[in-house]
C-alpha positions as CSV (number, residue, x, y, z in Angstrom):
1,X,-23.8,-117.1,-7.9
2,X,-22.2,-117.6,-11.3
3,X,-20.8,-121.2,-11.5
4,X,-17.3,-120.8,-10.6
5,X,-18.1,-117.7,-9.6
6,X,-17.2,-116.0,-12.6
7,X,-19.3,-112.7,-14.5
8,X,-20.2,-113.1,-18.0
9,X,-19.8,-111.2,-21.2
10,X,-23.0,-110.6,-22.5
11,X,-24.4,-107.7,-25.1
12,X,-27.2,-106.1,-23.6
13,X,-30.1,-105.1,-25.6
14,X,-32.0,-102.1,-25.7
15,X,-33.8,-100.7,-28.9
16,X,-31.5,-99.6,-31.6
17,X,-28.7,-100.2,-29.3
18,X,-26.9,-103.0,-28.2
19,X,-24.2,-102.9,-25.4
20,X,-21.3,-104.7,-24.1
21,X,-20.7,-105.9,-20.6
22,X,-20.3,-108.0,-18.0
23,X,-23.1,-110.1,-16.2
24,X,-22.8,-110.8,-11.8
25,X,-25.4,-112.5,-9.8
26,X,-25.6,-112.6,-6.3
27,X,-28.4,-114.0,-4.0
28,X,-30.3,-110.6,-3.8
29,X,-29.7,-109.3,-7.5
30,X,-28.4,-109.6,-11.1
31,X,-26.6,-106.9,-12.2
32,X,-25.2,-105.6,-15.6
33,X,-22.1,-103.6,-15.8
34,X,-21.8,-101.7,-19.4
35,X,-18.7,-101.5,-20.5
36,X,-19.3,-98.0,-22.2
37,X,-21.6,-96.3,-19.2
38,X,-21.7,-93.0,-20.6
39,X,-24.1,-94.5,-23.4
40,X,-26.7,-95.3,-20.8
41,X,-25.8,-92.8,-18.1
42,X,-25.3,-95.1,-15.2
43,X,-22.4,-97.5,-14.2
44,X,-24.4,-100.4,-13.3
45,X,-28.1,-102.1,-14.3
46,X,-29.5,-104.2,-11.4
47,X,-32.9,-106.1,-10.6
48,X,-33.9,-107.1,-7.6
49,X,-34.4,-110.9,-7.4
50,X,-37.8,-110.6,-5.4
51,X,-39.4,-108.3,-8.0
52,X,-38.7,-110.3,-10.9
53,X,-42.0,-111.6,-12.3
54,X,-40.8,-113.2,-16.0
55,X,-37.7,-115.2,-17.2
56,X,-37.9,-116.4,-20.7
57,X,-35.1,-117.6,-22.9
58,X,-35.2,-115.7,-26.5
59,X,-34.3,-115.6,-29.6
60,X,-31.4,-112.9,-31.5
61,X,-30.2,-113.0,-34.6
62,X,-31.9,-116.1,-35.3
63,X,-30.0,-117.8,-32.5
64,X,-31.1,-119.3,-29.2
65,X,-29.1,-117.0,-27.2
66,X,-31.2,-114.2,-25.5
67,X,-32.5,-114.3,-22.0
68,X,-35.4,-112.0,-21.0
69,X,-35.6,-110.7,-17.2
70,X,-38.8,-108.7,-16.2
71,X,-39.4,-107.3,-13.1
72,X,-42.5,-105.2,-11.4
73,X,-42.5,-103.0,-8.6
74,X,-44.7,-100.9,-6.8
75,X,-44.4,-96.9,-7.2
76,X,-46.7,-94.1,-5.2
77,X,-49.0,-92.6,-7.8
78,X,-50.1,-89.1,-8.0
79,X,-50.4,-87.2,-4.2
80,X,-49.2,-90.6,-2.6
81,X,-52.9,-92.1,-3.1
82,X,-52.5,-95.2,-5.6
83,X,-49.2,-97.6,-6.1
84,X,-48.5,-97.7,-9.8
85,X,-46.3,-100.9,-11.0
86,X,-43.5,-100.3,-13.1
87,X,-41.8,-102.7,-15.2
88,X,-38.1,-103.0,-15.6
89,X,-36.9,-105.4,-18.3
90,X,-33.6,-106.8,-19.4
91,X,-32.5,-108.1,-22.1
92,X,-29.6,-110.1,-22.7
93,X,-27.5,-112.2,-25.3
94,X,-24.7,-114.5,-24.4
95,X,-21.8,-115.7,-26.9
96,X,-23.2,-119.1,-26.2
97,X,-26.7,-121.0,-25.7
98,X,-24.5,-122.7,-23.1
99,X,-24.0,-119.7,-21.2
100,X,-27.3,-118.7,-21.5
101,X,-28.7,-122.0,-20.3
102,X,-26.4,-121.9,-17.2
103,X,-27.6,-118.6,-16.0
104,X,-31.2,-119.4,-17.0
105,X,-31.0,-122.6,-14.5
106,X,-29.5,-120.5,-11.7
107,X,-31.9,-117.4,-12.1
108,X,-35.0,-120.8,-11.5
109,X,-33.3,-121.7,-8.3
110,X,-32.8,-118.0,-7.1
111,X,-36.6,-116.4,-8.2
112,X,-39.8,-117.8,-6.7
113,X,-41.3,-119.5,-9.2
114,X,-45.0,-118.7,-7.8
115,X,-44.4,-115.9,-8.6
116,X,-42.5,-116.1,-11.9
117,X,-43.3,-116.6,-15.6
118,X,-41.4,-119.2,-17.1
119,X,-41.1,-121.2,-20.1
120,X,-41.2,-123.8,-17.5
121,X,-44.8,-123.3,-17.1
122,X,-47.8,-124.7,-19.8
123,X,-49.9,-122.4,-21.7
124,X,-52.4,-124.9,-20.3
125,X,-51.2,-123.3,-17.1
126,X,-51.5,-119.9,-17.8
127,X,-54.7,-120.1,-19.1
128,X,-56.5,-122.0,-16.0
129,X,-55.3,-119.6,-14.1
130,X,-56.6,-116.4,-16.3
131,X,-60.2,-118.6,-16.7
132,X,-60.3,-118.5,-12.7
133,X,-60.0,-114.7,-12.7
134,X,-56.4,-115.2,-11.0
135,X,-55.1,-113.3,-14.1
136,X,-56.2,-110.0,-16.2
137,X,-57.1,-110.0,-19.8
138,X,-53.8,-108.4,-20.6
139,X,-51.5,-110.1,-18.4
140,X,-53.1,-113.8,-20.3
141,X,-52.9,-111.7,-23.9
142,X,-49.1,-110.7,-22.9
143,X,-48.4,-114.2,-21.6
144,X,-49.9,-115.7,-25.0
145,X,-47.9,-113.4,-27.2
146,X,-44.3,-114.3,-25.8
147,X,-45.1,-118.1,-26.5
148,X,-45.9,-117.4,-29.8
């Protein structure tokens, strides 16, 4: 899904580490192949297209070449009784705000944006929605904080 159907070199970011690899998309997932899996423990990092729930382009090193992915999923809580959500984030930076703009544009296309966060979106948005009670307190706070 990669115009000209090509995977990237990005570094991705967790804390105190940043890795090497390559970036694939496909309709379903993105995925995120380290070059050095030992370091994380597992061969590939993948989020499923349907979960994700936030896209924001970032900042690194100063430098408009970080892309944000967060997605949400439901989990059984304790004896099976209550789904817990669990948030899976990842965190990118391309060589180039070009690159990172191309895969931005084709991550809008493939996510559902009622769904989605985006940069796309107003604050004005965002905070019509959390004064109708379609938002919590925290989700608005946490929306608020990455336009900042």
């Amino acid at each position: 899904m990669i115009p000209g159907g090509k995977e990237i070199k990005i570094k991705y970011i967790l804390p105190l580490v940043s890795l090497d690899g390559m970036l694939y998309i496909t309709d379903e997932r993105v995925y995120m192949q380290p070059i050095h899996p030992y370091v994380l423990g597992q061969s590939v990092i993948n989020i499923k297209l349907s979960k994700v729930r936030e896209l924001f382009k970032r900042r690194y090193t100063l430098m408009d070449v970080g892309l944000e992915i967060v997605s949400y999923s439901l989990n059984d809580g304790e004896n099976g009784q209550q789904k817990k959500s669990k948030k899976k984030s990842m965190y990118m930076v391309f060589p180039y705000k070009q690159d990172r703009d191309v895969i931005y544009d084709t991550l809008l296309n493939l996510v559902d944006l009622n769904e989605c966060a985006t940069a796309e979106k107003d604050v004005d948005y965002y905070t019509a929605k959390w004064t109708a009670g379609e938002m919590t307190n925290f989700d608005y706070l946490m929306i608020l904080n990455t336009y900042a």
